[in-house]
Every structure is written in C-alpha cells, then in structure tokens.
C-alpha positions in Angstrom: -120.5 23.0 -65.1 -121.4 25.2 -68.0 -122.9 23.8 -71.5 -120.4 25.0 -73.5 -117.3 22.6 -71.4 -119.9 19.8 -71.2 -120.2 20.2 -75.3 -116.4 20.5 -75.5 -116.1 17.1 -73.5 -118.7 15.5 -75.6 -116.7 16.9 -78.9 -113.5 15.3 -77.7 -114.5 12.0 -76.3 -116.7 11.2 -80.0 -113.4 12.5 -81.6 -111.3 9.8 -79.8 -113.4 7.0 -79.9 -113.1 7.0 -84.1 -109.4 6.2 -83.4 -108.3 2.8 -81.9 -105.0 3.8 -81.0 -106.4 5.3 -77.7 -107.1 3.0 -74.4 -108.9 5.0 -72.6 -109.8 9.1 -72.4 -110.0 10.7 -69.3 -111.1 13.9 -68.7 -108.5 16.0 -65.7 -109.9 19.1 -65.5 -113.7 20.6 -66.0 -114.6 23.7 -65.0 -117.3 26.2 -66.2 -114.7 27.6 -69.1 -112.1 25.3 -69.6 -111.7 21.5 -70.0 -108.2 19.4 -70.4 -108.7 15.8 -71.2 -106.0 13.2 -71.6 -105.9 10.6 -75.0 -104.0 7.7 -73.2 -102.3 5.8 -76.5 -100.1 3.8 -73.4 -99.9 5.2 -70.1 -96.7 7.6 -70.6 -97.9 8.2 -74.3 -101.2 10.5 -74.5 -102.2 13.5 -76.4 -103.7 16.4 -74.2 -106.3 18.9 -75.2 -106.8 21.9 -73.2 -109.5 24.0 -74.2 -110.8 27.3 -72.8 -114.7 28.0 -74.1 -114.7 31.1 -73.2 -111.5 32.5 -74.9 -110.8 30.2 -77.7 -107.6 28.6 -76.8 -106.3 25.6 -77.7 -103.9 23.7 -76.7 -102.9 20.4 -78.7 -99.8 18.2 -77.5 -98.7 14.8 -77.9 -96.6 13.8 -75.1 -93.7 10.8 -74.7 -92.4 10.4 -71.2 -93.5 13.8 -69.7 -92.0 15.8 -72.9 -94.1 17.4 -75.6 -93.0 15.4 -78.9 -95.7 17.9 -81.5 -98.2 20.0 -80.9 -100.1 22.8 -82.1 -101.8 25.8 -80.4 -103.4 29.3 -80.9 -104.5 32.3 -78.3 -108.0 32.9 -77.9 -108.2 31.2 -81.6 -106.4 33.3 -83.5 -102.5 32.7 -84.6 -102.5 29.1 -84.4 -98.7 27.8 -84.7 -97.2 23.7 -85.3 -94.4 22.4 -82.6 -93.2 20.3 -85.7 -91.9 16.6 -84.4 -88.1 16.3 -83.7 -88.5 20.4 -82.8 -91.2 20.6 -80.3 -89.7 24.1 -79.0 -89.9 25.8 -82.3 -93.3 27.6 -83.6 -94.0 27.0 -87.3 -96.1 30.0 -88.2 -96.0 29.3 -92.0 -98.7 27.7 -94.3 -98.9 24.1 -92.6 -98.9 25.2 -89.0 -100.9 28.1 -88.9 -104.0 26.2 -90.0 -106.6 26.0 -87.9 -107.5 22.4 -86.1 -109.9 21.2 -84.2 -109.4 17.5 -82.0 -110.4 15.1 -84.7 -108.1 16.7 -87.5 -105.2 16.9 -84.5 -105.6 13.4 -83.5 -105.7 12.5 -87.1 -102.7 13.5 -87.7 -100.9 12.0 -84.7 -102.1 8.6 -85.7 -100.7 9.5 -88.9 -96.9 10.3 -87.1 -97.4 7.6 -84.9 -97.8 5.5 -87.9 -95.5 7.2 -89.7 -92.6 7.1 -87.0 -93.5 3.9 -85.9 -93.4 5.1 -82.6 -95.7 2.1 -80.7 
C-alpha cells in the first residue's frame, strides 16, 4: 500500500472516532491510490468516503437503506457540489455546496442533520 492511502486511512478513522454517533469504521477498499471506508451509524445507516490520492476526488455520502440521503463530491478536487437532503439527485453548485470539505467537516455536518432530522 502506498503512504499517501495509509495517511488517508489514518485521517478518516481520527476524524470518526471524535464523533460518537459511529459504531464502528471499517475500511472496504485500500489500494495504492484510493481508499473507501464505511462510518457505520447502524448497520443500514453509514456515511462512505471514497478517496482517490492520486487525483483528488472525493466522494462524501450518507446512506439510508442502500440510497444516498446527502452528499457532497468534487473531480480530482476541483468543483466540489452538495446533494442537499430531501434532493440527493440534484447538484448544488452555489455558495454552500461548492465549498470545499474534508471528512471531519463532512461528518460534522451529518451529525448535525442527523440531529437536526432526528433521523436515529
């Protein structure tokens, strides 16, 4: 494995252990580039990262029962774009979603909607 997925990992499992509304954290894939690890909140209730080292992208998504329920996401880390919650299809490009995020701000704020839309 190379250094930069192993520093991902270690950047996303610190992340999730500052947030008590995750079980466990499991990590699915791990290759030399890219890393996709799994927040479990209950076991069809997760957030999952993917993260490419080598490009950039990112890939945020908090999923209910196999769907994507928000999200957020950019290309080789450039324009980043919000799948707001209630419209997880639609790209919001303007000043909210188009900030950049890394997985402690992202699973910030889906403690924050899961608090929010009392959604446990």
């Amino acid at each position: 494995m190379s250094r930069a997925t192993d520093e991902l990992e270690r950047e996303m499992y610190a992340a999730g252990a500052q947030f008590r509304i995750f079980q466990r954290i499991t990590t699915l894939v791990k290759g030399d580039e890219a890393l996709k690890v799994r927040f479990f909140i209950r076991p069809r209730f997760f957030v999952q990262v993917y993260a490419d080292a080598f490009t950039g992208t990112r890939n945020f998504a908090l999923v209910m029962d196999e769907q994507r329920i928000y999200g957020r996401d950019c290309q080789c880390c450039s324009n980043w774009h919000r799948h707001p919650f209630g419209q997880p299809d639609e790209h919001d490009t303007g000043p909210t979603g188009n900030q950049p995020m890394g997985v402690e701000e992202f699973l910030e704020e889906v403690q924050e909607l899961v608090e929010r839309e009392e959604l446990l």
